[in-house]
C-alpha positions as CSV (number, residue, x, y, z in Angstrom):
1,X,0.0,0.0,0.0
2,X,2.7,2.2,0.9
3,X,4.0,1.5,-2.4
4,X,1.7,2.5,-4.2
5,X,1.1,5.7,-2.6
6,X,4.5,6.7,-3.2
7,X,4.5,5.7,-7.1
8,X,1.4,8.3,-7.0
9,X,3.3,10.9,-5.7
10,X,6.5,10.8,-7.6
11,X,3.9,10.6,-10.6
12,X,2.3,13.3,-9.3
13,X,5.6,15.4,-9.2
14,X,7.1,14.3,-12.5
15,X,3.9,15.9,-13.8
16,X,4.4,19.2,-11.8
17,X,8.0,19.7,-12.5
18,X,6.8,18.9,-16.8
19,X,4.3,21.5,-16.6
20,X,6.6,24.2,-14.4
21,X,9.3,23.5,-17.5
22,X,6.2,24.2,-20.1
23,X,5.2,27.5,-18.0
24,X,8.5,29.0,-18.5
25,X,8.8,28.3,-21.7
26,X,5.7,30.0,-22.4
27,X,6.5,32.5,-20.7
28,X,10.0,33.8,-22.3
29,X,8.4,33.8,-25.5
30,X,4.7,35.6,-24.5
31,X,6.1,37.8,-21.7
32,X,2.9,39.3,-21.3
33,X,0.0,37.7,-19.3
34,X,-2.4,36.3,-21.4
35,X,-6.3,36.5,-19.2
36,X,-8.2,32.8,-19.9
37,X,-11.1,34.9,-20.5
38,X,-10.4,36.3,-23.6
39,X,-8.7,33.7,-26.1
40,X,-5.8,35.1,-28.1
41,X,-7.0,35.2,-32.1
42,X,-4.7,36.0,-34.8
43,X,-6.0,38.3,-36.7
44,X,-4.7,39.7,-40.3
45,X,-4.7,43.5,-40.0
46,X,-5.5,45.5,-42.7
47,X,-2.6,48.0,-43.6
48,X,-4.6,50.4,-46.2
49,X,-4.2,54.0,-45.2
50,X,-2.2,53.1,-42.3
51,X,1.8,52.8,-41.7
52,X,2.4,48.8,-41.6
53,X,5.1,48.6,-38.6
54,X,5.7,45.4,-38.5
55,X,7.3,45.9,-42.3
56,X,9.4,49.1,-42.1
57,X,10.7,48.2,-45.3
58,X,7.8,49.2,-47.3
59,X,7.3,53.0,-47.5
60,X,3.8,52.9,-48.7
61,X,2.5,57.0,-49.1
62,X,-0.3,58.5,-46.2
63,X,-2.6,58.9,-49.9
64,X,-2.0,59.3,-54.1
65,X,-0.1,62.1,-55.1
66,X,-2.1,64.6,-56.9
67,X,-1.1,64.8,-60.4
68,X,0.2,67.9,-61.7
69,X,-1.8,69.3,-64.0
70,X,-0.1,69.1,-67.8
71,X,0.7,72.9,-68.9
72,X,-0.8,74.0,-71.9
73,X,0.7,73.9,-75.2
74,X,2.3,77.7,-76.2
75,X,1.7,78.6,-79.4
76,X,3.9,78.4,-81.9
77,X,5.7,81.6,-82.7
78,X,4.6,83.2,-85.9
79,X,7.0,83.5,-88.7
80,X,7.4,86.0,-90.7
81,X,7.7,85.3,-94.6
82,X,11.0,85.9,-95.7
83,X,11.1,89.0,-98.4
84,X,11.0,87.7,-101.3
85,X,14.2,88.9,-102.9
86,X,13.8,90.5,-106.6
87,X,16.7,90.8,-108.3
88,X,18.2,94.5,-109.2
89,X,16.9,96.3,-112.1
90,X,19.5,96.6,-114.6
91,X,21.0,100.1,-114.8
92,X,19.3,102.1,-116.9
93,X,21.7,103.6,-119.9
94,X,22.0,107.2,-119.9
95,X,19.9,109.4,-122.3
96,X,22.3,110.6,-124.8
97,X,22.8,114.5,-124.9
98,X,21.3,116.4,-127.4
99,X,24.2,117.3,-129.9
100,X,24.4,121.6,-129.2
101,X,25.0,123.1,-132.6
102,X,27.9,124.7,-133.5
103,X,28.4,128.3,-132.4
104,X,28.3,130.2,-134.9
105,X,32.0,131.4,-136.8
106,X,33.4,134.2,-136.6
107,X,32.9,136.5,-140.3
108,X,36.2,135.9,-142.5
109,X,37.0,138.1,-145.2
110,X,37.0,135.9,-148.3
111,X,39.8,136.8,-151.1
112,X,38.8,138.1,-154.1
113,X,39.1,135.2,-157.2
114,X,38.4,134.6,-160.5
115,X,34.9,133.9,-162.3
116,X,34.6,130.8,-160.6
117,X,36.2,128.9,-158.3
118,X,36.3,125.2,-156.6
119,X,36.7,125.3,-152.7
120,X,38.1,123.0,-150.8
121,X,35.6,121.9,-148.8
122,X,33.6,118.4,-149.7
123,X,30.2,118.5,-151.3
124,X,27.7,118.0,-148.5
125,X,26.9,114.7,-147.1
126,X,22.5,114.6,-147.9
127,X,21.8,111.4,-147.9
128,X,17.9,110.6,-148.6
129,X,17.7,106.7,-149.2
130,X,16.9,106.2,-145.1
131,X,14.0,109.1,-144.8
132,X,10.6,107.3,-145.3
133,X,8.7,108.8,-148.1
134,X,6.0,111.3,-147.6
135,X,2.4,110.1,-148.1
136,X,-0.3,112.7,-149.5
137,X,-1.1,114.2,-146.9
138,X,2.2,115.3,-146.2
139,X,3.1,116.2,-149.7
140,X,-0.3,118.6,-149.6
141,X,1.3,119.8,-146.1
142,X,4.6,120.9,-147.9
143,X,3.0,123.1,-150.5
144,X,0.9,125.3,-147.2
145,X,2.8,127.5,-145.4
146,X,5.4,126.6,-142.7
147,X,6.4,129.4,-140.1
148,X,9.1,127.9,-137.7
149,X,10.3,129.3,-134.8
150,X,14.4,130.4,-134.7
151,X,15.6,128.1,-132.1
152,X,19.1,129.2,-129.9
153,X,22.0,128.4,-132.2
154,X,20.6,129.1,-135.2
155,X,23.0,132.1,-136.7
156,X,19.7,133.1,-139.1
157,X,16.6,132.5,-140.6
158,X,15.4,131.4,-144.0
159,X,12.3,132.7,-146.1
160,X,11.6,131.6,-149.3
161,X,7.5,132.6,-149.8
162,X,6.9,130.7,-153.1
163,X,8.1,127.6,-150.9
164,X,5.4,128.6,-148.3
165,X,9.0,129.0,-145.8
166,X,8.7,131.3,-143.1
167,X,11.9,131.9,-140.9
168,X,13.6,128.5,-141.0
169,X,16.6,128.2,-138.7
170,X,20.2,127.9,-140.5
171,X,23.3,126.5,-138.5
172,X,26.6,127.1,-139.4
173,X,27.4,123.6,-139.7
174,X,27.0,120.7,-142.7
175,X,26.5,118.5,-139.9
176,X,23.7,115.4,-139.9
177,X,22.6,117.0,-136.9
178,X,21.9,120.4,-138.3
179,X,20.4,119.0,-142.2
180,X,18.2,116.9,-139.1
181,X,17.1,120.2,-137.4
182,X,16.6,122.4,-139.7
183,X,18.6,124.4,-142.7
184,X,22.5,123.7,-142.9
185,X,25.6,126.3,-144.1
186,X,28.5,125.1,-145.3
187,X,31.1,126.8,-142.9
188,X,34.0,127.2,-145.4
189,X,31.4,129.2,-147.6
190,X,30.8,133.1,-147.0
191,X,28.0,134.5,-145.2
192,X,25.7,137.4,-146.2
193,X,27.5,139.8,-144.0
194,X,31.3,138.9,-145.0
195,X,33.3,141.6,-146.0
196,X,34.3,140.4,-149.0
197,X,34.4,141.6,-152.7
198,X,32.0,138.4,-154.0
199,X,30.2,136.2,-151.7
200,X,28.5,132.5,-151.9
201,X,26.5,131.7,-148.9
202,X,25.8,128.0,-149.7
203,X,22.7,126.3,-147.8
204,X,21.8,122.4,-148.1
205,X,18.7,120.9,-146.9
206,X,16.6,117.7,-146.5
207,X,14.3,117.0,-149.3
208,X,12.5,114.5,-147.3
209,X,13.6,115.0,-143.8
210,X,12.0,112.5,-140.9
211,X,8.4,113.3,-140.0
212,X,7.9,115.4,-136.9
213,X,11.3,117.2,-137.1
214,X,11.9,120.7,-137.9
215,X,13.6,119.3,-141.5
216,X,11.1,117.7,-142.7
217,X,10.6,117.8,-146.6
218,X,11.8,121.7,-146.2
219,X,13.3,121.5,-149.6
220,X,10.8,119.4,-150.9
221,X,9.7,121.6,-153.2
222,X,12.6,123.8,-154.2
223,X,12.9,122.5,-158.2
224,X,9.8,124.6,-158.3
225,X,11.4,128.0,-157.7
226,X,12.3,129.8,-160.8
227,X,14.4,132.8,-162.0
228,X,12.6,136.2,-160.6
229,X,11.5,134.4,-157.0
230,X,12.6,135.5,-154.1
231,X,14.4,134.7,-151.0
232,X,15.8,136.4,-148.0
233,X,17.6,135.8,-145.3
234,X,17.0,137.9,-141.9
235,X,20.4,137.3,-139.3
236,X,19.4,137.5,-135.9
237,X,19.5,141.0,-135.2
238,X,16.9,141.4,-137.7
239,X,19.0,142.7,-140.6
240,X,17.3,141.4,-143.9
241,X,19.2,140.2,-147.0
242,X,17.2,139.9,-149.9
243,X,17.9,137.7,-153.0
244,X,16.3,137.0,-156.7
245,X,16.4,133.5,-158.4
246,X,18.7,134.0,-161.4
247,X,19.3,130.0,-162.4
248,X,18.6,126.5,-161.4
249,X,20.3,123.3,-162.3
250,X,21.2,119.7,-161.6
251,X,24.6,118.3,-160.3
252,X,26.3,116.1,-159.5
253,X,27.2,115.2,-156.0
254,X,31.2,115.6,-156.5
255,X,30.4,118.9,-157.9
256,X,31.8,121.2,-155.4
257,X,32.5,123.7,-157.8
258,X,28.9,124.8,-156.7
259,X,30.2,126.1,-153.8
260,X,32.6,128.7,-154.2
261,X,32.8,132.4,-155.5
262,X,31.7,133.9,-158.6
263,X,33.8,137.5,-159.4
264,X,31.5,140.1,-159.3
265,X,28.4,138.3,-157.3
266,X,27.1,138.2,-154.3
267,X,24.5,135.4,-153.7
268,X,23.3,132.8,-152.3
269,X,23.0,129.2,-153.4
270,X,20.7,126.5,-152.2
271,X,20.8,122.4,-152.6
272,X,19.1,119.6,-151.8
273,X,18.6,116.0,-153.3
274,X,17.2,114.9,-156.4
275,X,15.5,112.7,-158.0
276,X,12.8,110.9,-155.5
277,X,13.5,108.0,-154.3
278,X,17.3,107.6,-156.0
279,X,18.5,110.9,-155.1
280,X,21.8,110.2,-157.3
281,X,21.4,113.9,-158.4
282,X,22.0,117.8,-157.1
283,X,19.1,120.6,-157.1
284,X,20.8,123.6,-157.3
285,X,19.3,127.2,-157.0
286,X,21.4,130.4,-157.3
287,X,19.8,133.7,-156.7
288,X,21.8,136.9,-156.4
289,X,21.9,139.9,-154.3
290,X,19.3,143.5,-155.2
């Protein structure tokens, strides 16, 4: 009996000392007291919108960033067309000058010669194959009368009334610019106011002339005149020198001969081109002083 009492009690303390060992345990690891009322449930917590602590590694934000908001889009600067470039006007050429006529020369005394004599100066240079030819009208305009205006330069003026000629202006020069504007005298021939024994004051002129110039078809009609007509020339002081038509003929262009002084005259000779449209011929009119 005895025995068995004292089996019960060494099984009673083995069983103490194994649940004392199982306490401690428990107890290092849970240091905590843990009431038997309220059972201890392990719950999963739920970290949204909270800080987890157990995880510091994880930096999860309090909330969502708010966006920022996109900035508009800036216009594209304008541009400007470029100037369209155009390319520099080509230099206009200068107008050429008006040739000025030749002042007029000084009076020379011409020598006294025999009946007839060559000078020697060239025939003048009237050439009529590039004037256009005249149409009715302007043939029926030649036979009216033409008052011109004595333009500066012009040493004198030329009348010849059975030509319907008022006043034309005469240059002293047997220039292409001065048969163009108007009357032309041969420098090296006299002029009406020479002081000179016999004079020869020789005059050419267009027969045709271009249209709208002061030249135009002046002579046209001068193989009309005939002895007894008149013509006069009036200098530019107004001093008149008067002259009859005494003879008319045709020469040659090398005929220079009709240029110089006859012994014993003083006249005045005037020339243009003959016959229309060759012109391989001189008119030649010779009227003398009264």
């Amino acid at each position: 009996m005895l025995l068995k009492v004292g089996k019960f009690m060494m099984a009673a303390a083995l069983t103490l000392a194994v649940v004392t060992t199982v306490f401690v345990v428990l107890f290092r690891e849970n240091p905590e007291p843990v009431s038997a009322a309220e059972p201890v449930e392990k719950t999963t917590e739920q970290t949204t919108g909270s800080e987890d602590l157990s995880q510091p590694w994880l930096d999860i934000p309090d909330s969502k960033p708010t966006p920022e908001p996109t900035p508009e889009p800036k216009p594209a600067p304008k541009l400007e067309p470029a100037p369209e470039l155009k390319p520099a006007p080509e230099p206009k050429p200068a107008p050429e000058p008006k040739p000025r006529p030749e002042p007029p020369a000084e009076p020379e005394e011409q020598p006294e010669v025999g009946p007839e004599v060559e000078p020697e100066a060239e025939p003048v240079p009237v050439d009529e194959s590039d004037y256009p030819l005249p149409d009715g009208n302007e043939v029926q305009a030649a036979r009216d009368t033409r008052r011109y205006r004595l333009p500066e330069g012009a040493i004198m003026g030329l009348t010849v009334s059975d030509m319907g000629i008022y006043n034309a202006p005469v240059f002293d020069s047997d220039s292409r610019w001065a048969l163009d504007n108007g009357v032309a005298h041969v420098p090296e021939t006299s002029l009406p106011w020479s002081d000179a024994p016999q004079r020869n004051t020789f005059l050419a002129g267009h027969r045709l002339g271009f249209p709208g110039t002061e030249s135009h078809l002046i002579f046209y009609r001068l193989g009309t005149l005939g002895r007894g007509d008149m013509i006069t020339l009036k200098d530019r002081q107004g001093r008149a020198y008067r002259y009859q038509v005494t003879e008319t003929f045709i020469a040659n262009p090398a005929d220079s001969w009709v240029m110089g002084q006859v012994r014993g005259r003083d006249m005045v000779t005037l020339q243009t081109c003959t016959p229309i449209p060759t012109f391989e011929k001189r008119i030649i009119v010779r009227a003398d002083r009264i």
